[in-house]
N, C-alpha and C positions, 0 to 999 in steps of 0.2 A: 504494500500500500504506500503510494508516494509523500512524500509529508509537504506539508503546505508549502513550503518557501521549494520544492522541487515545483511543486504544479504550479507556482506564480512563474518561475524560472522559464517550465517549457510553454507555459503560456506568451511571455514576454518575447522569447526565441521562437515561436509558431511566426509573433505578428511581426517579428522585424523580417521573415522569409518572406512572410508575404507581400511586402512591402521595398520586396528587392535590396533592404537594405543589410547591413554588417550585423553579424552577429553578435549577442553578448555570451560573454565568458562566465562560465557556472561560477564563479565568484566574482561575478560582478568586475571582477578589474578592468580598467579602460588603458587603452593604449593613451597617452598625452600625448598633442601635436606638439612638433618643432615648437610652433607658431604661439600654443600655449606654454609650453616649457621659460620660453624670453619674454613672454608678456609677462606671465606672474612673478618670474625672477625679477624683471625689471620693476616691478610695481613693490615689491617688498624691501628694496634696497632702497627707493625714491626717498625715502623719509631720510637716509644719510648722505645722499649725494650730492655734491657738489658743483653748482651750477655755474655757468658760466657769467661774467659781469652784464652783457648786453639780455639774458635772459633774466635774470634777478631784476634789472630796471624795467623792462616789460610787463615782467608780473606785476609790482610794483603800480606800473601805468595802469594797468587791468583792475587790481583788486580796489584801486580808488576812484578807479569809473565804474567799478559796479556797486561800490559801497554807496556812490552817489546819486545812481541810479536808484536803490533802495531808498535811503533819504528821501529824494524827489517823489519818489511812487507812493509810500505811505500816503502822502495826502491827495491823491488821484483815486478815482473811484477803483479800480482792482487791488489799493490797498487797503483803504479803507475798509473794504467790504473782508479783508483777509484779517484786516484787527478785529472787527467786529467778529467773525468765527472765534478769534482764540481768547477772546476774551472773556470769555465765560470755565475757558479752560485751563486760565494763566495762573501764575502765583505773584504775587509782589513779594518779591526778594525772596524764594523761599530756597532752601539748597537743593543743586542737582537740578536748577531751574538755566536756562538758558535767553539769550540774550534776544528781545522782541523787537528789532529797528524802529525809529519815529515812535514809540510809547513808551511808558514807564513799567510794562510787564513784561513777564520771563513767562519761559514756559517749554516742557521739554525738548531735547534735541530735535526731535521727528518733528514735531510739532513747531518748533522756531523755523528750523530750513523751508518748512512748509509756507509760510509765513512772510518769513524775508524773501523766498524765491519768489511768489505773489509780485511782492513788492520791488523787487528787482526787474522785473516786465511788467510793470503796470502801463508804459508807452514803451516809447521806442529808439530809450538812450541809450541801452546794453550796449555791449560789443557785438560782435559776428562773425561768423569762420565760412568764408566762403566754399574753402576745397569741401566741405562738407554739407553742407549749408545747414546750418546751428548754430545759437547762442550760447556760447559755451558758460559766458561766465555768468550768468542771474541762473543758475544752477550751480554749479558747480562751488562759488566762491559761496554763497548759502549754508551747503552742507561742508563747505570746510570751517567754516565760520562757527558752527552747530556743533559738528562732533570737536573740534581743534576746544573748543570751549566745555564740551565734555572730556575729553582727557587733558584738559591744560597743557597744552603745548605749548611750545614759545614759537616766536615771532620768526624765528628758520624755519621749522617744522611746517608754519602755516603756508611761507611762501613757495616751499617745496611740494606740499598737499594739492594747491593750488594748480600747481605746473603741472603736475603728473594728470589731474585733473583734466584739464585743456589735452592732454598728451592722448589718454586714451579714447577719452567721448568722442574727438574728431577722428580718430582711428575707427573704431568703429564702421561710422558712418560712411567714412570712405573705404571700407572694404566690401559694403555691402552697395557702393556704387554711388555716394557721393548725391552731386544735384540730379546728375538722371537721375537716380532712385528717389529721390524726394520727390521731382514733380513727375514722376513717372506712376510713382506707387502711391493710395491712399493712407498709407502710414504716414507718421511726422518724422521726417529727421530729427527735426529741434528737440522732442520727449526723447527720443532715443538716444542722440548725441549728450544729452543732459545728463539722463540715468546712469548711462556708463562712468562718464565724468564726474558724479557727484560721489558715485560708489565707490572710484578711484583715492578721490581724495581722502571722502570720510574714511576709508581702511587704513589710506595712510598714516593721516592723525592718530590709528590704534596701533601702528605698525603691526599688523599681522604678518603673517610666514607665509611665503609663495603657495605652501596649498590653500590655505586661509586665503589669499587673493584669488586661488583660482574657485571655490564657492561663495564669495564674495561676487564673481562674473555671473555664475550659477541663480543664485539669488536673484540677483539684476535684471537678470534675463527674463527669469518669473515673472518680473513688477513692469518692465518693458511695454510702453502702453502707446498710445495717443495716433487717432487719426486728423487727416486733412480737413475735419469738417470743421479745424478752429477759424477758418477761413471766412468759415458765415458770422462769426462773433463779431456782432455791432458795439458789444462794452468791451470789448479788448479783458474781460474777468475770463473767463473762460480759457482764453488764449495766453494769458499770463497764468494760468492755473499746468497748461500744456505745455510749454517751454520751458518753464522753472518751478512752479511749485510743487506739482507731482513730482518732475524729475529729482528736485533737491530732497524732498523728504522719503524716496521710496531710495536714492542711494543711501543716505544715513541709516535709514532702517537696514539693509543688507550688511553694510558693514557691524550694525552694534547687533543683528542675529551671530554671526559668526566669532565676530567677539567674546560672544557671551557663552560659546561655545556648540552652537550647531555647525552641521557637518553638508557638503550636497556631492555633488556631480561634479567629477575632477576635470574636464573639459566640455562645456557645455555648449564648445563653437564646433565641435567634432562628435563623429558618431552616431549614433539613432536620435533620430528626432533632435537633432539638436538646432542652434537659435535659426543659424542661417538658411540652411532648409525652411524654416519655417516664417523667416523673413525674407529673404533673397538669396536664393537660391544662387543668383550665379553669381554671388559674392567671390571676392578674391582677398583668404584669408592673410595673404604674405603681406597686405595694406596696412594689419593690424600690427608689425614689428618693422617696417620699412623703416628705415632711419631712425629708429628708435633710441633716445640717448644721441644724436647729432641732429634732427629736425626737432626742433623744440615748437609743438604748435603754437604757443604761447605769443609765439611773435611771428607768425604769420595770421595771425586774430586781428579784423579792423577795430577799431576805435571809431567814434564816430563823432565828427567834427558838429553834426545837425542832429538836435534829438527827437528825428524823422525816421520812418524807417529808411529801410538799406536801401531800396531801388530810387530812394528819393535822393540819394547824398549824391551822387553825380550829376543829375538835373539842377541842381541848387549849387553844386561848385562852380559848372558851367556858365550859370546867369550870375556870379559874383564874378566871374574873371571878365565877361563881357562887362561888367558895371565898371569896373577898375578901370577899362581902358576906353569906355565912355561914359559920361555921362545923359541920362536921359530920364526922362518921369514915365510916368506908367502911362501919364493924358497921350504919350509922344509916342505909344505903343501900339501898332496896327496889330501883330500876330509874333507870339511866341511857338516854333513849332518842338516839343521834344521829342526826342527816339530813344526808344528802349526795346530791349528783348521783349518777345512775347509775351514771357512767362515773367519778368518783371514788372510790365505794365501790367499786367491782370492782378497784380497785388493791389496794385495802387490808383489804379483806373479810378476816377468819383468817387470815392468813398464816403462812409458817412462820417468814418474817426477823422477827424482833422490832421493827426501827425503822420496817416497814412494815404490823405489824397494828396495827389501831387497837382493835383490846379487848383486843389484851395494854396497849397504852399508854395506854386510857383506864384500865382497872383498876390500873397503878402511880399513874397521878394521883391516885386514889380514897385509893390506901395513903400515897402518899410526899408526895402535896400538890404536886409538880412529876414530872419526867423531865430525867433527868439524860444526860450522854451513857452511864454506862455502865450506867445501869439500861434505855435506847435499844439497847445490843449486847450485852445478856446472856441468851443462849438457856437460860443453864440456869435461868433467874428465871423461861420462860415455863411450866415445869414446877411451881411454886412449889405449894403446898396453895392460901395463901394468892392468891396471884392469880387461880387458878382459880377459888376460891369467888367472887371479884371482877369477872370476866369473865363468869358466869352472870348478873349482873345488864345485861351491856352489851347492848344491843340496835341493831344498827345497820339503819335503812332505807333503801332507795334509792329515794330521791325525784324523780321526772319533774316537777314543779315544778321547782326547783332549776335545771333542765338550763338553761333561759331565762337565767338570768343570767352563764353562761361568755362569755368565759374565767374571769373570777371565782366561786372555788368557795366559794359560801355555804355555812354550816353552822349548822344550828340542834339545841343539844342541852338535855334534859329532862333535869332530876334528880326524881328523887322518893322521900321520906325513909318510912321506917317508918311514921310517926303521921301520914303526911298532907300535910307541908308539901312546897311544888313548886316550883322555878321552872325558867323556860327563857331562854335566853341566846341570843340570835344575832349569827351576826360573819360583818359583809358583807367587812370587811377586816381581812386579818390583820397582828397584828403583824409588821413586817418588809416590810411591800407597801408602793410607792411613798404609798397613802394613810393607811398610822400607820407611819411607818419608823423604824426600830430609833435610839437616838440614839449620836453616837460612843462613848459611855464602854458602852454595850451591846456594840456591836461588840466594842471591846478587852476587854469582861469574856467574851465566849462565844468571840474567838479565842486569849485567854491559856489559857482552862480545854481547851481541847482541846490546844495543843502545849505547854504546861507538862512535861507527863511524861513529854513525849518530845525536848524538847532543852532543858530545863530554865530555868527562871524566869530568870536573867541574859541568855540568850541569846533568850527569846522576847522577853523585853519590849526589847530589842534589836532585836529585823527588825520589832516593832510601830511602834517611833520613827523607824526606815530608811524604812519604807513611808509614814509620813505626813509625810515629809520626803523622800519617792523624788527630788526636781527637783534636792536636792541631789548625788544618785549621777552619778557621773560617766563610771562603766564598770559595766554590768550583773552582771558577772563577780563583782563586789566582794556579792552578794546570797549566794554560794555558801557561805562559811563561815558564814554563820549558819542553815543550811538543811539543812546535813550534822549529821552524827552523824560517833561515832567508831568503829561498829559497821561491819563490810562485808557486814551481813545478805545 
């Protein structure tokens, strides 16, 4: 008579036969890839390695445009509505409580990453990783932030956490095929590029052991969620839930299971049923250890000069280099015509969010000579007399030329004046992309102007000095006062 764990056995080996696929071994042993062997090794040493100087000021750049991006977001309705959840769940000061951005409460790790990551995409200041296309860091820097402050790490650990972070969630995503696969597949890059990267880091912050990173992947995989339908999200809550909050809190969760001592699947990118099969198939896993330890994604992550989205930052670079070498009013404006990929302009075609149409924001350029963050989240502007006369002039195309050159989203836009005069501008790279990157006194001018208002000039230009001096921090924990408010919104 067979005993149970035989009859799960040949049952389990019946269905991988019939499924054409590899056998499993009566004890369960997996063969580990190449491919897993260097990722998990890599990810378990990350917590001591030693970064190079032009990668340390990157992260650096990153963790204080997303810290500022949270700040800003808290008072935007996807954060607000993210305090309003934990609030009921928070503790005021209570131990083992974690650190809630823009309020004065705490509140578990899972539960904080959930929260700031919200907050961290409540618009559209984050960064962005082209080759894959994801926001790496309103996830990632979340749950580094969350667990690094459940096991007190210092201020190396974090920026290491972080790096590793950015290293693997864009791996991923470019082995499973990058922006094809994003606008190819109903799945999001963004949740799944995020997941991976938040799981990365929060493991690191516990330093677990390479197999511990490789069920930590395991985990991940499980929690791996989010389709394309955030697209239809008119409050951007939803979509900020998609790209960072899910993904920041379901990585910290993986890592503090295995933490705490559970066990999974030694390779869960290889074998029966495993992710890529079940996500893309014609992934190519050798993406996931490509230059690993010498391409540091961290700095090929844009920054973003406009806090618009991504397909917007090149149409709005373009109409300020044309402004630079002429002057002219918006009255003196016959036709603005832009060009974008196809699949670029369908992001941002009319939209109803402000920081996502690009003729409400080409027509403020027209008026204001720039885009401010809150001429960027002012819906009642897009009702204006004046804008409206201003957006009739905007004509945007979508261009199947274009498409050839992603992941890099060229833009080319045509002014043309009343009496005649014309020029046209195009920008292969935008400000803020590894190839014209923003310089630090940039950074600190576009992250002071967003948390200025919201926890006031002493104390931003404060965590602005902490962060570019983070290797001095000694206990993570010590980041929370300057990140809180006195408000229990």
């Amino acid at each position: 008579m067979p005993s149970r764990r035989q009859f799960i056995q040949a049952v389990a080996l019946a269905g991988a036969a019939s499924r054409g696929g590899p056998s499993l071994s009566a004890g369960h042993s997996a063969v580990i890839s190449p491919e897993m062997k260097s990722l998990s090794q890599y990810m378990t040493e990350a917590s001591s390695q030693l970064l190079p100087r032009e990668v340390i000021e990157q992260a650096k750049f990153h963790i204080i445009d997303t810290l500022a991006a949270m700040v800003s977001g808290s008072q935007l309705a996807p954060g607000v509505a993210a305090l309003s959840y934990v609030k009921t769940r928070a503790g005021q000061g209570s131990l083992g409580l974690r650190t809630v951005i823009g309020s004065s409460m705490q509140a578990s790790a899972i539960e904080a990453a959930l929260v700031n990551g919200v907050m961290a995409h409540s618009d559209e200041t984050d960064d962005s990783h082209n080759r894959s296309r994801t926001h790496p860091g309103c996830a990632v820097v979340p749950a580094a932030l969350a667990a690094g402050q459940e096991f007190a790490i210092d201020g190396t650990q974090f920026l290491r956490a972080v790096t590793l972070g950015y290293d693997i969630g864009t791996r991923v995503v470019m082995a499973m095929g990058g922006p094809k696969f994003s606008y190819e597949s109903h799945k999001s890059s963004h949740a799944i590029g995020g997941v991976f990267g938040a799981a990365a880091a929060a493991a690191s912050t516990a330093q677990l052991s390479a197999q511990q990173m490789r069920w930590v992947l395991d985990y991940t995989c499980q929690q791996s969620s989010g389709i394309a339908v955030w697209r239809r999200d008119t409050d951007h809550i939803e979509k900020a839930f998609t790209f960072a909050g899910m993904p920041a809190s379901n990585g910290v969760r993986s890592a503090l299971l295995v933490q705490n001592g559970w066990t999974g699947v030694d390779d869960v990118f290889s074998g029966v049923d495993n992710f890529f099969d079940a996500y893309a198939p014609a992934a190519d896993k050798t993406k996931l250890v490509e230059q690993l330890g010498q391409r540091f994604e961290i700095t090929q992550t844009d920054i973003k000069k406009w806090t618009v989205g991504s397909p917007v930052q090149g149409p709005l670079d373009a109409m300020q280099n044309i402004m630079s070498k002429q002057a002219f009013s918006a009255d003196q404006v016959k036709s603005v015509v832009v060009r974008l990929g196809p699949d670029a302009a369908a992001v941002v075609d009319n939209r109803e969010i402000p920081d996502i149409c690009l003729q409400y924001l080409a027509a403020v350029m027209l008026l204001d000579k720039t885009v401010s963050f809150k001429a960027a989240h002012d819906v009642a502007r897009m009702k204006d007399p004046k804008i409206l006369e201003a957006r009739r002039k905007i004509n945007l195309i979508k261009d199947d030329a274009l498409t050839s050159f992603l992941p890099v989203r060229v833009a080319i836009v045509e002014v043309e004046l009343s009496d005649g005069q014309r020029w046209v501008e195009r920008v292969d790279a935008v400000r803020g992309t590894p190839r014209n990157p923003m310089t630090k006194a940039e950074v600190i001018d576009k992250c002071a102007d967003l948390m200025q208002h919201v926890l006031g000039k002493q104390k931003t230009h404060q965590l602005i000095d902490t962060i570019f001096s983070i290797e001095q921090v000694s206990d993570l924990r010590s980041l929370g006062s300057m990140l809180r408010t006195g408000a229990s919104r």
